[in-house]
N, C-alpha and C positions, 0 to 999 in steps of 0.2 A: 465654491472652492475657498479654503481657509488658507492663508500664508502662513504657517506658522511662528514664521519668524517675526511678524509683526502685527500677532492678533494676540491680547491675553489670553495666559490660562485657560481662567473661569468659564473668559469666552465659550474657548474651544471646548472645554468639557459640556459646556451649558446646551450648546449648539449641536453637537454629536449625541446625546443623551435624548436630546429632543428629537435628533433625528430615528434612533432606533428605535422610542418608543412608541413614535407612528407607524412603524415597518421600516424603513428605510434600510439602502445601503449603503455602507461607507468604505471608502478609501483609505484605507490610513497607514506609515510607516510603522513600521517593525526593527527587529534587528537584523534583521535576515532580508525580507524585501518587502515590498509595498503588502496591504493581504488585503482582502474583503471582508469584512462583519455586515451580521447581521444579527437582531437578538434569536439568539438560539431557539429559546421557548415560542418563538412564534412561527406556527405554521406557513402563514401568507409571506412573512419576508426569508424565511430559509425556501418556499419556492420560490422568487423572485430571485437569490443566490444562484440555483440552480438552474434556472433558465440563461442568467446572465454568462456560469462557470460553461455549459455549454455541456461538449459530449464529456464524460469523467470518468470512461470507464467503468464506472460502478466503486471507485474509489470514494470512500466516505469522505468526510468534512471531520474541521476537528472545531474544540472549544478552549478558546481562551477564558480563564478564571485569577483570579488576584493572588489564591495560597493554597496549601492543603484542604483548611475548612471549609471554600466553597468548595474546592474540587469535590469532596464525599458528598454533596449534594447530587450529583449529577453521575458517578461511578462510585462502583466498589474497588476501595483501594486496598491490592493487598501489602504482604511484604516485600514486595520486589518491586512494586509501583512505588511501596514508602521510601525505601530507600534511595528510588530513584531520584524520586522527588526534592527530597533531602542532598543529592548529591551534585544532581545538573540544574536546578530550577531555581529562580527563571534563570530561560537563557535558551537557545536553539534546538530545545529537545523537545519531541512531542513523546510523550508517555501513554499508550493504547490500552487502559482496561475497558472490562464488562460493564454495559453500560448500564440505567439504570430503569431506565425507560422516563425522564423525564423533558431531555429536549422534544424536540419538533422529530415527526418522518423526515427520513431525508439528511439526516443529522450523523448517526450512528450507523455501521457498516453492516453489509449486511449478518455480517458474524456475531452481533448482537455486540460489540467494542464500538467505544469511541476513543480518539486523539485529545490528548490532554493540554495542551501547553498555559505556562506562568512566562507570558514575555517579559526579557530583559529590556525594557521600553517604559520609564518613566511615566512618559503622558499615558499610555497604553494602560497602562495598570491603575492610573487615577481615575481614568474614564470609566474603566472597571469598577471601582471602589464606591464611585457615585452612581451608576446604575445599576449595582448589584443584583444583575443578571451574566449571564454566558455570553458570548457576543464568539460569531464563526469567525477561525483562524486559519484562512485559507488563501492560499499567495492570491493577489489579485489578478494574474493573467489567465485569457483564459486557454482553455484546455489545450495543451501542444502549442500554446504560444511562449515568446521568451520570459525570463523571470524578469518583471519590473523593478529596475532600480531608482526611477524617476516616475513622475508625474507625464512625461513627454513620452515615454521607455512604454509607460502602459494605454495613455490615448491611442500614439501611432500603430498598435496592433489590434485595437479592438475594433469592432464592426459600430455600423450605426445606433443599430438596435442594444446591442453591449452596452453604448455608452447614454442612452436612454435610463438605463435602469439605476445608472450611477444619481444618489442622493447628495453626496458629500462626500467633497476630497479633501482630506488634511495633508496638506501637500509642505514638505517637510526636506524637499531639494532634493540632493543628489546623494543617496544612500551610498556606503561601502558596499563593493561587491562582495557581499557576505553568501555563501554555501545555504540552503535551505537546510533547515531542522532535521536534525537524526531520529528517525522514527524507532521505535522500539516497541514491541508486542509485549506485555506483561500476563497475559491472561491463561499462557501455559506453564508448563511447571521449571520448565527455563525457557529466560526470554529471547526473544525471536529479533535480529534487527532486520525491518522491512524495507529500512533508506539509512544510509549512509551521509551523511550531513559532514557540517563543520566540524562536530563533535563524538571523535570517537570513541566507541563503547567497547571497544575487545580490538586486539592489536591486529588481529586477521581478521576481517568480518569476511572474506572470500571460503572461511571453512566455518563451520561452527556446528555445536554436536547441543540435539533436540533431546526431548527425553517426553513422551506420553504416557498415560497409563489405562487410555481404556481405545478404541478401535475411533470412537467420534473426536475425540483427542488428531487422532491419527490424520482422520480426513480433514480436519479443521488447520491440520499443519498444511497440509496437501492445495487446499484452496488460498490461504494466504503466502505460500509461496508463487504461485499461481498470479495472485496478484502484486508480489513485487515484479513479476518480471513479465507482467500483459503487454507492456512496449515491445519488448522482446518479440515477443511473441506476435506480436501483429506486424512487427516489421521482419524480421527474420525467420523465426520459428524458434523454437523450444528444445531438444533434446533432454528425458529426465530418463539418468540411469537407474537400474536399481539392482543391489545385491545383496546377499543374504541368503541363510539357507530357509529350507521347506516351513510351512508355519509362519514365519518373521512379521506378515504383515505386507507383503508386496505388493498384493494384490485388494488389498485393503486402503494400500496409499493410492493408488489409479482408482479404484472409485472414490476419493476424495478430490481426483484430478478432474472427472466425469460431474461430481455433484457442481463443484464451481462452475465448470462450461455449460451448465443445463442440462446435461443431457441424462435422458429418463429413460433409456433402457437399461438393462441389467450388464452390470458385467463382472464379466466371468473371463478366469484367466485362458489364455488360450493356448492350450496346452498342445492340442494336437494340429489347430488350424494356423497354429504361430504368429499369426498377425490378424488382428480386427478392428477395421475401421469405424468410426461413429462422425456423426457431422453434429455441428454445434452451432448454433448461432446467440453470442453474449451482447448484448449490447450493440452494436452497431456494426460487430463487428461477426464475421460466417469463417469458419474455418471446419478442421477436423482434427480428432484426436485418432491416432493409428496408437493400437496396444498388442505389443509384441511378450511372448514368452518364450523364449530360446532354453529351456531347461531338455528338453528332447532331440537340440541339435549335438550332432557328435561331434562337429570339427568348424572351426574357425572358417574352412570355407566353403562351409554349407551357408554360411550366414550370408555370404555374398551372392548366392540366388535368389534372398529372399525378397530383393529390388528393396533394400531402404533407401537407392539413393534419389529413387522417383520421391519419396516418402518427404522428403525434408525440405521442405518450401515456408516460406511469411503464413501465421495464422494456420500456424499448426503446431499439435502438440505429439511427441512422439514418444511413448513409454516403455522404456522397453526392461523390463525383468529377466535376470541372470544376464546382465552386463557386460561381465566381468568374461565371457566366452565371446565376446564379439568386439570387446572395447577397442583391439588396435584397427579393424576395418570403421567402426563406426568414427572412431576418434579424426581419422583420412579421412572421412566424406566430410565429417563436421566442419574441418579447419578448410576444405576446399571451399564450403558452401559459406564459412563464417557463421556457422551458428553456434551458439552456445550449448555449453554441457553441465546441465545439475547433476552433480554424482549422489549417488542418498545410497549409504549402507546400513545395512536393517540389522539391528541386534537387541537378543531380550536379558533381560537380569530381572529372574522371580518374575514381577508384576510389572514390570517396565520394558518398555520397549522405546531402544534407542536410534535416533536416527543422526549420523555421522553425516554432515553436508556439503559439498566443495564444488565451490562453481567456476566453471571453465570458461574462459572466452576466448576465439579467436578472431584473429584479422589480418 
């Protein structure tokens, strides 16, 4: 462990450089909280990240870089990433484009995007400068444990085995309780925010309107909302409405809801049988996805035979298409049970197709 307050610079860059380029992991503050590096490009220390980060969801890793110029090494930046770039950085934004296939597996999501971040972090960015590689920019606790704002904050949660893997701490006292990094998706044709951070990017992120333009567009929205709200999801359950007329794509967005959980049967909207279940198992984690099509029910309290309220349980996903015919009984079960509701209204213009997003929560 390094003190930062009483080990030079040079030191501490000499010493950290030297540790990533054996494999090693390091400890080190941020602006936001403590995070874990490891050099990006190497296979054996982004596994040794991953074993230490523990279960992840299937949530990627992201990469700290010094500026623009390294960033295009490593992603395609478009205009909305450059801007971004230009507007937040550095500073507690992470920036997600298409990656490029040069870090490590295990690195990049699986939607083929990585997390970009330019820390507001002095030493951060010198260590950068001098091993002018990527190094992972991933809070140090691990998975479902609390955010480290100390050196104390992050030993007393981790396991044995955790803190085996630890190479090097730059231990750097007692951080501001700073908000983690606001995540933002660049790599659709308007940007996605995935996390909501210190730093906000639109004055309501509880609504916000998507726009695709081909059907893998569609399901690639579908899987990465999916995985903003996997917590949800495994602890509560999920409700995603959806409305729109015939054509729109509804049933297009539920097999993009299907791609992300694995599951590899067909689906098909269920026009006549109203409800079809599928089981899933993601990661460590088993649930089911029920897909409802209520466009054949004639009255509001046909819907109430259909038993959703057995339907809504933790580690489940429930989709139900033509919403807007059931919304005030579903909306009652929701807010009894506390689970949330993604509204998505489906609309096309020419070649685009729009999707209108508003998330509900209750408690």
């Amino acid at each position: 462990m390094l003190d930062l307050s009483n080990t030079p610079v040079s030191e501490i860059i000499a010493t950290t450089c030297n540790v990533l380029q054996k494999g090693g992991l390091v400890i080190f503050p941020t602006e936001t909280t403590y995070g874990a590096g490891v050099d990006a490009t190497n296979p054996a220390a982004v596994e040794k990240l991953l074993a230490y980060k523990s279960r992840r969801e299937g949530k990627p890793l992201s990469i700290a870089v010094t500026n623009k110029t390294m960033a295009s090494e490593y992603v395609f930046l478009n205009q909305q990433a450059d801007a971004l770039i230009d507007q937040f950085l550095p500073g507690p934004v992470t920036i997600v484009c298409k990656d490029k296939g040069v870090v490590s597996p295990g690195v990049a999501s699986e939607f083929g995007t990585l997390g970009l971040r330019i820390p507001d972090y002095q030493l951060i960015l010198d260590i950068l400068e001098t091993y002018q590689k990527p190094i992972t920019a991933t809070s140090a606790n691990g998975s479902g444990q609390r955010r480290p704002y100390s050196v104390k904050d992050l030993l007393d949660n981790l396991s044995g085995v955790q803190k085996e893997k630890i190479d090097l701490i730059l231990d750097a006292g007692e951080l501001p309780h700073n908000q983690p990094s606001t995540i933002i998706d660049t790599t659709l044709e308007t940007p996605i925010t995935l996390r909501e951070g210190s730093t906000a990017l639109a004055p309501n992120t509880a609504s916000q309107t998507l726009i695709t333009t081909t059907e893998e567009e569609t399901k690639s929205i579908a899987g990465k909302l999916l995985l903003k709200h996997w917590t949800t999801i495994r602890d509560s359950g999920l409700i995603i409405a959806l409305d729109g007329p015939l054509g729109v794509g509804k049933t297009v967005f539920t097999k993009g809801v299907a791609q992300f959980l694995g599951i590899s049967e067909t689906i098909t909207s269920p026009t006549y049988s109203y409800i079809e279940e599928y089981d899933f198992t993601r990661h460590q984690t088993k649930g089911r996805l029920y897909h409802a099509d209520l466009w054949k029910v004639e009255s509001p309290e046909e819907t109430q035979r259909l038993g959703f309220e057995d339907l809504l349980k933790p580690k489940t996903v429930t989709v139900i298409e033509w919403f807007s015919i059931t919304a005030e009984h579903i909306q009652k079960l929701a807010q009894k049970r506390t689970i949330p509701i993604m509204h998505i209204t489906l609309s096309e213009d020419g070649t685009k197709r729009i999707l209108q997003i508003t998330d509900t929560k209750h408690s």
